[in-house]
C-alpha positions as CSV (number, residue, x, y, z in Angstrom):
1,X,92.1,114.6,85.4
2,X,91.7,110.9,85.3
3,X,88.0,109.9,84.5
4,X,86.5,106.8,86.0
5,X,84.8,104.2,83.4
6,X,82.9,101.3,84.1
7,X,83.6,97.8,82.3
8,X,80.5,95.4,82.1
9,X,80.5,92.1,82.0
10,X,79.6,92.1,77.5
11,X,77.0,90.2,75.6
12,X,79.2,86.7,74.9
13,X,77.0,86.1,72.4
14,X,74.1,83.1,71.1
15,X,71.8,84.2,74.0
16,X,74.5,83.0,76.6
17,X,73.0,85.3,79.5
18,X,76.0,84.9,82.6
19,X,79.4,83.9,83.4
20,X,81.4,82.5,85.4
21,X,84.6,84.8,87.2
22,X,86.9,82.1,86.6
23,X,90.8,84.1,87.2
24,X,91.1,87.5,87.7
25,X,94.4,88.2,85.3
26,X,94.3,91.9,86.9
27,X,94.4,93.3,90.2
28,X,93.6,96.6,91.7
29,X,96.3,99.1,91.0
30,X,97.4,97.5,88.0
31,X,97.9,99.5,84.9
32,X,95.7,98.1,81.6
33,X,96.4,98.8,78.2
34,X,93.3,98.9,75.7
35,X,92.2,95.6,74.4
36,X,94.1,94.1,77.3
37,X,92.3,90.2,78.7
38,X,91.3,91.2,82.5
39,X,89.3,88.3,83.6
40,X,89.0,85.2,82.5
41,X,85.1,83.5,82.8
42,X,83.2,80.4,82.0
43,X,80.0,80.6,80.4
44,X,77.5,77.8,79.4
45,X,79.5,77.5,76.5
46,X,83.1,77.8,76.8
47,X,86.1,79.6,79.2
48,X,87.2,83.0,77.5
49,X,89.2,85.6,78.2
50,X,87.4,88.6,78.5
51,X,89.6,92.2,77.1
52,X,89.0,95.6,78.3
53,X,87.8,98.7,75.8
54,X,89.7,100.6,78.1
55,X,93.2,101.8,79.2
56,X,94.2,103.2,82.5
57,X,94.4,102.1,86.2
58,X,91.7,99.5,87.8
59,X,90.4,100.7,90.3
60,X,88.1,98.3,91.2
61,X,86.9,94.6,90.5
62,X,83.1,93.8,91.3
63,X,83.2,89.7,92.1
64,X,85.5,87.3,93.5
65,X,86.1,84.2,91.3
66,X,83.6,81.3,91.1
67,X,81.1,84.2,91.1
68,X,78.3,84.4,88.8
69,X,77.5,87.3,87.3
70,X,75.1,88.5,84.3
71,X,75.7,90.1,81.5
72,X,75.5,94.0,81.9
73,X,76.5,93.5,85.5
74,X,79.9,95.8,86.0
75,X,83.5,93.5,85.8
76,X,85.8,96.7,86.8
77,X,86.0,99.9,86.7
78,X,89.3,102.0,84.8
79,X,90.4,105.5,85.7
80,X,91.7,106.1,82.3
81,X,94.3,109.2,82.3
82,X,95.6,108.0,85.9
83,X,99.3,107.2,85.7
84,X,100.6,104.2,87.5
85,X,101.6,106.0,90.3
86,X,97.9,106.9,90.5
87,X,96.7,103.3,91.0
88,X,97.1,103.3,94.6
89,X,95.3,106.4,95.2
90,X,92.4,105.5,93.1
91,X,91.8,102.2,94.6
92,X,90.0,104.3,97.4
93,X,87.7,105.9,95.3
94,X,86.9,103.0,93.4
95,X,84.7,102.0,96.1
96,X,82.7,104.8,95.2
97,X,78.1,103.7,94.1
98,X,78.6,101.6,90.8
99,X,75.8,104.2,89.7
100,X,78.5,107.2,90.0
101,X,81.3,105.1,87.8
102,X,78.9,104.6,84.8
103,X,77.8,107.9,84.6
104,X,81.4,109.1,84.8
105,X,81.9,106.6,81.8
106,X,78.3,107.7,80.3
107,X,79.3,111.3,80.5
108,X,82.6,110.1,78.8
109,X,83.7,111.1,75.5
110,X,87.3,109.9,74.9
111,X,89.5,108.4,72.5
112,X,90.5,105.3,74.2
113,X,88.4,102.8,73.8
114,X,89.1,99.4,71.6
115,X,88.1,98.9,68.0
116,X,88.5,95.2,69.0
117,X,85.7,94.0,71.7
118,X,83.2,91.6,72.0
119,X,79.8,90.8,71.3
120,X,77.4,92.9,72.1
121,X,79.7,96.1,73.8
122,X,80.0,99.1,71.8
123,X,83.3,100.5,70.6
124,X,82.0,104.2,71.6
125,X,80.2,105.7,74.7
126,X,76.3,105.2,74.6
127,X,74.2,106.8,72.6
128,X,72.1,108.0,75.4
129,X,72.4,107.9,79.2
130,X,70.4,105.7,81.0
131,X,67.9,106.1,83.8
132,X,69.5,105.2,87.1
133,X,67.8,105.0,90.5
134,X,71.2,106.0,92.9
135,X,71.6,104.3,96.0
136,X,69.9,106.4,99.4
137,X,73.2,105.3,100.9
138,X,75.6,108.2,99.2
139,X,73.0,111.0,99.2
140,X,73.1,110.7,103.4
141,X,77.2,110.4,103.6
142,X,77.5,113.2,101.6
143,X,76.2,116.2,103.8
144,X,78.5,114.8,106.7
145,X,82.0,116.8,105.7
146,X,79.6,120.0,105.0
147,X,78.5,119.8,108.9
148,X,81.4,121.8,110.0
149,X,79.9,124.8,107.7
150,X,77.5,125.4,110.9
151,X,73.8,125.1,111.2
152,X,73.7,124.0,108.0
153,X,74.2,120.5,108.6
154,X,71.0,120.1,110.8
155,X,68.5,121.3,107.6
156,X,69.5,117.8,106.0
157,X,69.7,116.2,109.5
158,X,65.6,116.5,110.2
159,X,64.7,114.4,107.1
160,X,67.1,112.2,107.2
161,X,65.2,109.6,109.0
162,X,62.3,109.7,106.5
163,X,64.8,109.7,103.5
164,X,64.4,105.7,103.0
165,X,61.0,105.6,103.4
166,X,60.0,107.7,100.3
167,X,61.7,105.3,98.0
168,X,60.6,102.5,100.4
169,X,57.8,103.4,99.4
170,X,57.5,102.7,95.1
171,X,59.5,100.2,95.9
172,X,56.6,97.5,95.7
173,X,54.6,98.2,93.1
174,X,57.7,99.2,90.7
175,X,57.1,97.0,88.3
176,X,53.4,97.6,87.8
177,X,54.5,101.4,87.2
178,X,57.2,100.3,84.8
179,X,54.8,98.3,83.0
180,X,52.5,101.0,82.9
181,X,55.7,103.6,81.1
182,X,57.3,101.0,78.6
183,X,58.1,97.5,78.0
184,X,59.6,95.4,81.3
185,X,63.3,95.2,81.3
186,X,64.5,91.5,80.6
187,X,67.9,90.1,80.1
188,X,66.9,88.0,77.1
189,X,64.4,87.1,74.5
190,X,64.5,83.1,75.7
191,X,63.6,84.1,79.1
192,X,60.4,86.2,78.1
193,X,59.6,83.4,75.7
194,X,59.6,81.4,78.8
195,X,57.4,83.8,81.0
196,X,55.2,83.8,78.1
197,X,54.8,80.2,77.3
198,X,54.3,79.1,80.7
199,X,51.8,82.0,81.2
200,X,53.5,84.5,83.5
201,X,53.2,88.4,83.3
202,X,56.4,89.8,84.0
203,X,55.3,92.7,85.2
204,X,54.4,91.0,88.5
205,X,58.2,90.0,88.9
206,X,60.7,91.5,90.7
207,X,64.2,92.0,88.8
208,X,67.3,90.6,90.8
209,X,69.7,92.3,88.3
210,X,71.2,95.3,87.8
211,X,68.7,98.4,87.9
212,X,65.7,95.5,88.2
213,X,66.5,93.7,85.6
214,X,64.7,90.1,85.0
215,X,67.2,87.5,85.0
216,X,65.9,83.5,84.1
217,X,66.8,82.7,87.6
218,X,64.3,85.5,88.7
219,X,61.4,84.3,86.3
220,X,61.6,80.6,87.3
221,X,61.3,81.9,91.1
222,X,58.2,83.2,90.0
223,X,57.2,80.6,88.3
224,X,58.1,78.0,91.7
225,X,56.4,80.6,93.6
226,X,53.1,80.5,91.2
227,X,52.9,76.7,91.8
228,X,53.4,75.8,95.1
229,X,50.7,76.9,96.6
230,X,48.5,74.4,94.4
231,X,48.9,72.0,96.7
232,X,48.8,73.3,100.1
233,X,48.3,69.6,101.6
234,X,50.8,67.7,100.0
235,X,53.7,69.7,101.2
236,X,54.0,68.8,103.9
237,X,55.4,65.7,103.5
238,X,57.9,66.6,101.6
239,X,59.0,69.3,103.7
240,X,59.9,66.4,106.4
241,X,61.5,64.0,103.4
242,X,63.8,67.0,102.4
243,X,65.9,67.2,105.5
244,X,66.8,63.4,105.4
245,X,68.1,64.1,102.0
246,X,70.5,66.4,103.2
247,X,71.3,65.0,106.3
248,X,72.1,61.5,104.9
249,X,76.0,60.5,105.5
250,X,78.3,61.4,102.8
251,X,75.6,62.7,100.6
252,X,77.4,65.5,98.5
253,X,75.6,68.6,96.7
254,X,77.1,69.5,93.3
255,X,75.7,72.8,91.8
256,X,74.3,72.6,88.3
257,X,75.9,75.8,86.4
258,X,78.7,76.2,84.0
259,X,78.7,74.0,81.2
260,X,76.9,71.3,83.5
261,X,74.2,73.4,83.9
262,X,73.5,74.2,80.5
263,X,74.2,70.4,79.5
264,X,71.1,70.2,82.3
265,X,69.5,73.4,80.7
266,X,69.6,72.1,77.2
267,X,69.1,68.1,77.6
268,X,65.7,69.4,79.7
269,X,64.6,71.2,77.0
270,X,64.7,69.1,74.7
271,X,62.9,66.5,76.8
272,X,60.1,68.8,77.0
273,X,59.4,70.7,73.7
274,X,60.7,67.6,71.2
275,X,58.6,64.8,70.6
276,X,61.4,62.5,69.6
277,X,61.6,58.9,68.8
278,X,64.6,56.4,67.5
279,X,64.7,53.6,65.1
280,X,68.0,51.8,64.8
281,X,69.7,49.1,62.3
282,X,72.9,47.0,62.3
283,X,75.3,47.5,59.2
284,X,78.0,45.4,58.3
285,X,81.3,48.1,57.9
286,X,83.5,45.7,56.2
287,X,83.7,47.1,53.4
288,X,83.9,51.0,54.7
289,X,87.2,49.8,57.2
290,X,88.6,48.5,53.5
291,X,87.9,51.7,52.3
292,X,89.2,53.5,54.9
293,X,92.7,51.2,55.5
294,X,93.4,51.6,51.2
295,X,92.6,55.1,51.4
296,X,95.5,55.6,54.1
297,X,97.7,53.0,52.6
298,X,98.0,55.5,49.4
299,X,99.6,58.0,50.6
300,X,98.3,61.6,52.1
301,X,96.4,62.8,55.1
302,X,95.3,59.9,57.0
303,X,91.5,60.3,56.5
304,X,89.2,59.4,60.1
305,X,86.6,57.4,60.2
306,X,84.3,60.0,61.4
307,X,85.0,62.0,58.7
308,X,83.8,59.3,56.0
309,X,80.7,59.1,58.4
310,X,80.1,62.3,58.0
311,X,80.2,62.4,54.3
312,X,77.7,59.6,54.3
313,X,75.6,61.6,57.2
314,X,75.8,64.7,54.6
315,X,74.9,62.7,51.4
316,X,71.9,61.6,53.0
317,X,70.5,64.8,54.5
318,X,70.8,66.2,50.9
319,X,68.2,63.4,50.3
320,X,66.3,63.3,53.0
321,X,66.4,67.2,54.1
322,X,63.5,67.4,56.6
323,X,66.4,66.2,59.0
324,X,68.2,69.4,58.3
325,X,65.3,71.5,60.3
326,X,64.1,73.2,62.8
327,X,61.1,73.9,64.1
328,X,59.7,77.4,65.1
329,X,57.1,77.5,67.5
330,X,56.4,80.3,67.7
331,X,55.2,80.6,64.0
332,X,54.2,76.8,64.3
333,X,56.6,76.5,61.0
334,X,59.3,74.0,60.0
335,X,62.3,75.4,59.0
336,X,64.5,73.6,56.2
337,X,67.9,75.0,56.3
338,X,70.1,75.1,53.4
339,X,73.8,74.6,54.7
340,X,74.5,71.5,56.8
341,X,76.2,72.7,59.7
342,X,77.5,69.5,61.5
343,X,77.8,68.9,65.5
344,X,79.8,65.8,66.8
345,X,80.3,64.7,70.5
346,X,83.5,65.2,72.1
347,X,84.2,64.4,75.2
348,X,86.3,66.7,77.4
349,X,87.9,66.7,80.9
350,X,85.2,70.0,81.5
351,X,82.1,67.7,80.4
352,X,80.1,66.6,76.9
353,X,80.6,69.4,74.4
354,X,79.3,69.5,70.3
355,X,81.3,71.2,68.5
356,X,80.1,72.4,64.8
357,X,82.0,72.2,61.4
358,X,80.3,74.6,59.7
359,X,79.5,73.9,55.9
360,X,80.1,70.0,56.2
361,X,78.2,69.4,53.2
362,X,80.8,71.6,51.0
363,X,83.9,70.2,52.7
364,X,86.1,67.0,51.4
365,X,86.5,63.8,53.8
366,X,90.2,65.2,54.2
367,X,88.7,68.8,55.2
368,X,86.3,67.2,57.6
369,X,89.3,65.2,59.5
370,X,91.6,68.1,59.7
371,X,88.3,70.3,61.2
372,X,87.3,67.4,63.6
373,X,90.8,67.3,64.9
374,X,91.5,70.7,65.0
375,X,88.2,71.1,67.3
376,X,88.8,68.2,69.3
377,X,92.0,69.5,70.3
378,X,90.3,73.1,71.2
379,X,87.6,71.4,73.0
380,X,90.0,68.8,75.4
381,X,92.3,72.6,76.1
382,X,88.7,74.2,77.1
383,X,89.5,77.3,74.5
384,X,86.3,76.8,72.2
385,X,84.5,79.7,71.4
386,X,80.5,80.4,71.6
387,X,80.5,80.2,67.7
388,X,82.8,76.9,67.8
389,X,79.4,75.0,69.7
390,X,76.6,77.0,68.2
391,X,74.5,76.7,64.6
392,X,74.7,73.3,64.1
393,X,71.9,71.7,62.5
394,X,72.4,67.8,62.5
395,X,74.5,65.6,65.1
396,X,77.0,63.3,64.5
397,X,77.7,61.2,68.1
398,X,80.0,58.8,68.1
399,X,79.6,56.9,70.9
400,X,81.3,53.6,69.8
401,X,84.4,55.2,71.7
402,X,83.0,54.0,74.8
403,X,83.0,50.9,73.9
404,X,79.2,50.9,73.9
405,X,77.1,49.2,70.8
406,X,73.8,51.0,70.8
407,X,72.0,54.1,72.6
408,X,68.5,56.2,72.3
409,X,70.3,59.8,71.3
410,X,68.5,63.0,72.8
411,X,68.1,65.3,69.9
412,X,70.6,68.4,70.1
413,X,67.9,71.1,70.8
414,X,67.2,72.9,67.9
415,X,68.1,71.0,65.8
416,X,65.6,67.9,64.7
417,X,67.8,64.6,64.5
418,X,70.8,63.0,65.8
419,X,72.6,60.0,64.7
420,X,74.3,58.1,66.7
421,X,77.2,55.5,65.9
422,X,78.5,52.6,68.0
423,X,81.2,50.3,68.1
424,X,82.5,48.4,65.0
425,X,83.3,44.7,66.3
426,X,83.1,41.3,64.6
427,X,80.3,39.6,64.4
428,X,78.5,36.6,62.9
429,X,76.8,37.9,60.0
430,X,75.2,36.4,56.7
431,X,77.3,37.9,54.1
432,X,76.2,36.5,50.0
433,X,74.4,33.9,51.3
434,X,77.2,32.4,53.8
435,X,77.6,32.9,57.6
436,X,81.1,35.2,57.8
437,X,82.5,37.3,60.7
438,X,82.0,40.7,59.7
439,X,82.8,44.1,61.2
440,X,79.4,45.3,62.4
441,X,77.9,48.6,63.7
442,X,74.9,49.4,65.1
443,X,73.1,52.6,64.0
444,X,70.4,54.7,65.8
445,X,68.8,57.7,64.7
446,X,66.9,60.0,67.2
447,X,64.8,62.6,65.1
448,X,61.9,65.0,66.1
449,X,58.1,63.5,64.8
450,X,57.1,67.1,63.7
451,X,59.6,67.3,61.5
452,X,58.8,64.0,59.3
453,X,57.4,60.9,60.0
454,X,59.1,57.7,60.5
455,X,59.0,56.7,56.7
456,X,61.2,59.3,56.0
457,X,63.3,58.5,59.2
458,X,63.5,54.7,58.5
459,X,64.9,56.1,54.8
460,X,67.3,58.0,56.0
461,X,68.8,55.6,58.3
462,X,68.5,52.6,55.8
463,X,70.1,54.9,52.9
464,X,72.8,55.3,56.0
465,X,73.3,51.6,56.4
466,X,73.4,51.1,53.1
467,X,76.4,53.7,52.2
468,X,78.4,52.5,55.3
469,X,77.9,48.6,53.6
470,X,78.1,49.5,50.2
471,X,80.3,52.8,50.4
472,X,82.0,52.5,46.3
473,X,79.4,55.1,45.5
474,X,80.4,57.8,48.0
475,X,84.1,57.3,47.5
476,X,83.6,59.2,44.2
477,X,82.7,62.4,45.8
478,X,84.9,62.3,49.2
């Protein structure tokens, strides 16, 4: 007898906390085989194809694509043991209460499931059932085909109008009682952190996700809701300025989610908890674009320019290291890290994306352009992973590409300083004493004042300047 197991959406990892049904690669009726991609979704991060634990007939999908769903919330559901043949009869039953499937797959204990899965989903059943409030719905359908028994059927029949009112009833003050039994259910640690640094007791929120529990998009509500009634007067004049907004000609509404949204998400952030500041300098790169052309001109992997910037960017960190920081606020600590783990901007047809190269400081300028290409490439075809664009602690942005010469950098939250690198063009410039066209690039370094003050920033940028003008020394190690 086939049993029917429910697939949830898994933990993606780094905190991401929903996705994005992008493609469904399955349909109902189709037979799956363990480990087997079934959907394909777009998180904050990156587009991945997500595999099922599980092999047998779908019998069900839960959200069409461009849906948003978070994590936990159920993908499909498998009858695992049903033939092929099976998949048509099935289907009905799929459309059985969610709450039945996962205790069919709770109650579960079978040998098919993957080694091989994500983040965050167990390779076994769960290690203990979980509490689940069923839907009224079922528990009224079910005494219907028991009504031709006889007088049975009017026992149930009676109470059936008060039925929904009993658990109408708790409904309200839920979460007080929940508070009251254990902690309050939340979808991640970053969005308590942000009920409790803006002051806001989640027990007085209501969860919008599965079995009540509290998504961001639920404590940000609440946190709308808190403040808008502090000034009763002024709204409404904005209330009449909102509708001319919308109704203005050709005005077009683009929703901030996806990899937009966390751009938004993150950028915001940063904004708001970084106290950041930027000092630039102009540096003649004569003598690094010699470097770089004899380097080529010998023979071997052509080495990038951003690679031999990166070098410079990792020499100097090991000098100046309150760059390569973070800052815990919680603990009101600054944390030096000991690996530098570099970001660069890429730009991709899906948005701004910064990948990392992890270990930069380890790696040889030939490493570093063979690991900037190889993720440049991932990042234009949209296949980088979560830990491709996480764990970077210092960003390299190169946006001399653009043909730009100079820019104020917002630091790559949470991470403390960012330099950014424009456009090498000739310029006058007084080179040994004589006016000379030189190559010339204009630096700017965007760091966090808690982390350092701007002594230490200026020397950091200067020692910068001074590698990419002078680079003989660096060449030694690259």
């Amino acid at each position: 007898m086939a049993q029917v197991l429910e697939f949830k959406l898994p933990d993606l990892g780094e905190g991401l906390t929903e996705a994005e049904i992008v493609r469904w690669l399955v349909a109902v009726g189709d037979v799956v085989a363990i480990d087997q991609p079934v959907v394909e979704v777009e998180t904050a991060k990156a587009m991945v194809e997500v595999p099922c634990p599980y092999g047998g007939v779908v019998t069900a999908r839960f959200g069409e694509e461009g849906t948003e769903l978070p994590v936990g919330a159920p993908l499909l559901t498998v009858a695992v043991g049903a033939s092929a043949d099976a998949g048509a009869a099935t289907a009905v039953p799929a459309t059985a209460p969610a709450a039945e499937a996962a205790d069919a797959a709770d109650a579960a204990v079978s040998s098919e499931y993957s080694g091989n899965v994500l983040v965050g989903y167990g390779t076994a059943g769960p290690a203990a059932r979980r509490r689940r409030i069923r839907p009224q719905t079922p528990a009224v359908a079910h005494p219907t085909p028991h009504a031709t028994a006889g007088p049975t059927a009017a026992v149930p029949t009676a109470p059936a109008p008060a039925a929904p009112a009993v658990p109408a009833a708790p409904t309200a003050p839920a979460p007080a009682d929940t508070a009251a039994a254990g902690p309050v259910p939340v979808i991640s640690p970053l969005v308590r952190k942000l009920a409790r640094d803006r002051g806001l007791d989640l027990r007085e929120v209501r969860g919008s996700g599965p079995e009540g529990l509290i998504l961001r998009a639920d404590v940000e509500r609440a946190l709308t809701a808190r403040e808008t009634p502090a000034a009763p007067v002024a709204q409404a004049a904005p209330a009449v300025a909102a509708p001319a907004v919308a109704a203005a000609p050709g005005a077009e509404r683009i929703p901030l989610r996806g990899l937009r949204g966390a751009v938004a998400d993150k950028l915001s952030r940063s904004r708001t908890e970084i106290p950041d500041a930027t000092c630039w300098v102009d540096a003649d790169a004569t003598e690094l674009m010699a470097a770089r052309a004899a380097m080529n001109a010998a023979g071997g992997p052509k080495i990038s320019l951003l690679a031999l910037l990166a070098r410079i960017c990792v020499h100097a960190l090991g000098r100046f290291p309150e760059l390569n920081s973070t800052v815990d606020t919680a603990a009101r600590e600054i944390v030096r890290l000991p690996q530098v783990h570099l970001g660069f901007a890429a730009q991709t047809p899906r948005g701004l994306v910064v990948p990392v190269v992890r270990d930069a400081g380890t790696r040889t300028a030939e490493s570093l352009t063979e690991e900037f290409a190889r993720l440049t490439e991932t990042a234009r075809q949209g296949t980088l992973t979560p830990a491709d664009l996480t764990g970077g602690t210092f960003t390299l942005n190169n946006y001399g590409v653009f043909g730009v010469d100079g820019s104020t950098p917002i630091v790559n939250h949470p991470e403390a300083a960012m330099l950014g690198v424009g456009r090498i063009i000739p310029k006058p410039w007084v080179h040994q004493g004589e006016l000379a066209v030189r190559q010339v690039v204009q630096l700017s370094l965007t760091f966090d004042h808690r982390v350092c003050d701007g002594g230490t920033a200026g020397g950091f940028l200067r020692y910068v300047a001074d590698c990419v003008e002078q680079p003989a020394v660096l060449l030694r190690t690259v």
